[in-house]
C-alpha positions as CSV (number, residue, x, y, z in Angstrom):
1,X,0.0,0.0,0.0
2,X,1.5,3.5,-0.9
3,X,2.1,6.1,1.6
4,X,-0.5,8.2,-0.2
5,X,-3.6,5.4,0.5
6,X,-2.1,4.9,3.9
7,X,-2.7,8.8,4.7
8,X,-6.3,8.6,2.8
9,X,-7.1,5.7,5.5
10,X,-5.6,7.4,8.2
11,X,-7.3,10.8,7.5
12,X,-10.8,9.1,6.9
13,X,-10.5,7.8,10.1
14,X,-9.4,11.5,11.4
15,X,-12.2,13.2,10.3
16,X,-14.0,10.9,11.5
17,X,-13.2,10.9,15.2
18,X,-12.9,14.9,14.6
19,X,-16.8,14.9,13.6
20,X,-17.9,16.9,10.9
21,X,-18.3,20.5,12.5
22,X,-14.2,20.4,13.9
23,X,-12.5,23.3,12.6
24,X,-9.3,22.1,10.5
25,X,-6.0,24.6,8.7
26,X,-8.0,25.6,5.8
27,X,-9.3,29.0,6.9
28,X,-12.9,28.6,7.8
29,X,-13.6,25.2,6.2
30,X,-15.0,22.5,8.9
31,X,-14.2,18.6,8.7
32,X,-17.4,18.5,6.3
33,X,-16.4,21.1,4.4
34,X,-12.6,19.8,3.7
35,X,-14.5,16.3,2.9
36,X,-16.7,18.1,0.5
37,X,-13.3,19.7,-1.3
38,X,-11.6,16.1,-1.3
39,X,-15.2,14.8,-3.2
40,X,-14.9,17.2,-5.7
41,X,-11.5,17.1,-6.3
42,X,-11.5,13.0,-7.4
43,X,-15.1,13.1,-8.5
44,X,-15.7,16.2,-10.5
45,X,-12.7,17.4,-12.6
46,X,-14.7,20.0,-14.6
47,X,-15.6,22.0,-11.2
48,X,-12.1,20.9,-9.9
49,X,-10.4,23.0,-12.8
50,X,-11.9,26.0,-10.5
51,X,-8.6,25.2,-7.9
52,X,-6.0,26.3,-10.6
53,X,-7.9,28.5,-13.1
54,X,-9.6,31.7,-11.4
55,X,-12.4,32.4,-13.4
56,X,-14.2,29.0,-13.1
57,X,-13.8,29.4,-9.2
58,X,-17.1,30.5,-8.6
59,X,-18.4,27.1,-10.6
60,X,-16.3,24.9,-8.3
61,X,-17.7,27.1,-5.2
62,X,-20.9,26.3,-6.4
63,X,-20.8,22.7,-7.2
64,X,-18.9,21.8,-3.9
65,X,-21.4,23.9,-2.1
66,X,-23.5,21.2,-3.7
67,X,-21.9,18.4,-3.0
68,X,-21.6,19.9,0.8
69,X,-25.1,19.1,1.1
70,X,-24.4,14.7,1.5
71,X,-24.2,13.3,4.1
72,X,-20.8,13.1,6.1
73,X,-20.7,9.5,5.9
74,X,-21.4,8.9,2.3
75,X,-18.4,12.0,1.5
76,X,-15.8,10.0,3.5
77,X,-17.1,6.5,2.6
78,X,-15.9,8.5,-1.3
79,X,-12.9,9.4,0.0
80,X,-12.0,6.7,1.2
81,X,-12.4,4.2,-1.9
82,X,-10.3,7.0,-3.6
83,X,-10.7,7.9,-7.2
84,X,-13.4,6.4,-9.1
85,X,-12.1,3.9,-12.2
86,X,-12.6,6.7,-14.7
87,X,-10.8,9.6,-12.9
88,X,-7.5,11.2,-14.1
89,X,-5.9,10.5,-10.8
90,X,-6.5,6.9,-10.1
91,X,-3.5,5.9,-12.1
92,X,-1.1,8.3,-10.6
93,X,-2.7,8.3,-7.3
94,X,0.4,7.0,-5.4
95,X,2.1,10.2,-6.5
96,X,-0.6,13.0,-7.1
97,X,-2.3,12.7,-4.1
98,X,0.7,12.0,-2.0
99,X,0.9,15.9,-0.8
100,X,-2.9,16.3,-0.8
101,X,-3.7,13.6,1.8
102,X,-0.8,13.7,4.0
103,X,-1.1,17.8,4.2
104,X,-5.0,17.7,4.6
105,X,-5.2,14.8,7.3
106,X,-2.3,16.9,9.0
107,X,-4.8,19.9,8.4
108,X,-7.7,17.7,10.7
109,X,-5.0,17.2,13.6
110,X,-3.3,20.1,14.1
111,X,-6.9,22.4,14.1
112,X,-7.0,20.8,17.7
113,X,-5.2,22.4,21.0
114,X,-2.4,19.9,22.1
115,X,-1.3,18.2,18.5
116,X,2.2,16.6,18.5
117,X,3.8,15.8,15.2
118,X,4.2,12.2,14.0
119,X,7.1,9.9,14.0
120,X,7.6,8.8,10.3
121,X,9.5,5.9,8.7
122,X,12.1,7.1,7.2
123,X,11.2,5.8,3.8
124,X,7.9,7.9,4.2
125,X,10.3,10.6,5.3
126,X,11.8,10.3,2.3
127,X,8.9,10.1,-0.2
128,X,7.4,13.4,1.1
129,X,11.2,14.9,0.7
130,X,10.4,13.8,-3.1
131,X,7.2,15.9,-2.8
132,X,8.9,18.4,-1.5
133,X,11.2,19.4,-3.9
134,X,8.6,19.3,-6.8
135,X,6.7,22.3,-5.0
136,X,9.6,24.3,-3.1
137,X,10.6,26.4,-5.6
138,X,7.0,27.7,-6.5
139,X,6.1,27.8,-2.8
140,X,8.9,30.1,-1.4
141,X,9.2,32.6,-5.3
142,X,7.6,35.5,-3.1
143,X,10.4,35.5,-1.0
144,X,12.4,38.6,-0.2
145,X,15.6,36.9,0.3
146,X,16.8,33.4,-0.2
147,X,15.2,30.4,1.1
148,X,16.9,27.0,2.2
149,X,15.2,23.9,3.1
150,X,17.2,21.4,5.4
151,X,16.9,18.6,7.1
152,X,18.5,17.1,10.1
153,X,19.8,14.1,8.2
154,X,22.3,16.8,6.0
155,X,19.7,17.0,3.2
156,X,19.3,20.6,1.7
157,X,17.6,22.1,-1.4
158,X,17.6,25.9,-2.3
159,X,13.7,27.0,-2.5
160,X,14.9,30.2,-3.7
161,X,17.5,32.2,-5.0
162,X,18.1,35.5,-4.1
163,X,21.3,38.1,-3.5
164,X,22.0,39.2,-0.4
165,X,20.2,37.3,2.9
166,X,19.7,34.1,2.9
167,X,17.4,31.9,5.7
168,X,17.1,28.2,6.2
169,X,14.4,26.6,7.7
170,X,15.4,23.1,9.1
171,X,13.0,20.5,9.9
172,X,12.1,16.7,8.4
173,X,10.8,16.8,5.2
174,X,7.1,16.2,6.5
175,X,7.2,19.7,8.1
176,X,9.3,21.6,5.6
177,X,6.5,19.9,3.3
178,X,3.3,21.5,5.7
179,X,5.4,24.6,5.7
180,X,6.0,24.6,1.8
181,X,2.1,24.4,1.5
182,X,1.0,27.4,3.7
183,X,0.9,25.8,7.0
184,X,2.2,27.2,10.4
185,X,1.3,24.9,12.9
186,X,4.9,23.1,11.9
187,X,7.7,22.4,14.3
188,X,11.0,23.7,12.0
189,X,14.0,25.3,13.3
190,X,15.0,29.5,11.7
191,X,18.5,30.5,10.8
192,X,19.1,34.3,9.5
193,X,18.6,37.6,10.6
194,X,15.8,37.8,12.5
195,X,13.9,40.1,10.0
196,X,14.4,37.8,7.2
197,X,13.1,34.8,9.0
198,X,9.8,37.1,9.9
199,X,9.5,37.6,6.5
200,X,9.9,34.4,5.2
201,X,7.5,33.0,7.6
202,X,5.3,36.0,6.5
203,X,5.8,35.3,2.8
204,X,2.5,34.1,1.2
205,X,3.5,30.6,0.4
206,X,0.3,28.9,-2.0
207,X,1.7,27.0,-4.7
């Protein structure tokens, strides 16, 4: 089983414990609400186009608002099967929804008071360092000065190039990957001046 079905399982059964009105990372979104974005992700690529391309936004607001309206059960019973037979992302499901289901099931846990980060293998470690470095470089291109990702191991990967300053943010690769996508409930270490680090932590980071 690939890291990316183990996290589908694992976040299922999250959400589920969480209950449908918990708050998660995503702004305002609730459990149901993430759920409903996961549906419509797998299930209905023409409203899913809405998450890159602007102007069909407000058709993928309105169909997941549609789609909001099942039941919590029958939106994570979909989730969990994954992809149905004829969706784009069932063959490459190991790797294109690698990022989505480990950062969203991290986006159920860390919306409650007292989360600790998990303990990894090393080999899922290493797989989300993979991730990692196909979204780093679009993640950090706001930054004001130069961005380095590290990890305690003695892995490192410039995010972004820049004269001058630079800052490195040191963590495993499953928090440098939270931190890649926006997230700030990580646990990563800060070297630089301290005015770069605020504003790398600052820097709008959506890939």
């Amino acid at each position: 089983m690939s890291l990316a079905q183990r996290e589908r399982r694992a976040l299922v059964e999250t959400m589920i414990e969480a209950g449908p009105d918990a708050p998660t990372l995503c702004g305002t979104w609730t459990v149901h609400d993430l759920a409903a974005h996961l549906v419509v992700r797998e299930r209905r690529p023409d409203a899913a186009l809405g998450i890159l391309i602007g102007p069909l936004s407000g058709y993928l607001d309105a169909k997941q608002a549609q789609i909001a309206r099942r039941s919590f059960a029958e939106l994570t019973e979909q989730i969990r099967t994954g992809p149905p037979w004829w969706s784009p992302l069932r063959p490459v499901d190991a790797m294109a929804n690698l990022s989505e289901m480990y950062i969203h099931h991290e986006d159920v846990r860390r919306a409650e008071p007292g989360w600790e980060p998990r303990q990894l293998a090393e080999r899922d470690e290493a797989r989300l360092w993979t991730a990692l470095r196909t979204v780093a470089r679009a993640a950090y291109r706001k930054s004001p000065v130069a961005v380095v990702l590290a990890t305690p191991t003695g892995d490192r990967l410039t995010a972004h190039k820049a004269e001058g300053a630079e800052v490195v943010l040191t963590g495993p690769p499953s928090e440098l990957l939270l931190h890649a996508f926006g997230r700030d409930e990580v646990r990563i270490e800060t070297a630089g001046a301290d005015e770069d680090v605020r504003a790398v932590l600052a820097t709008n980071r959506s890939v």
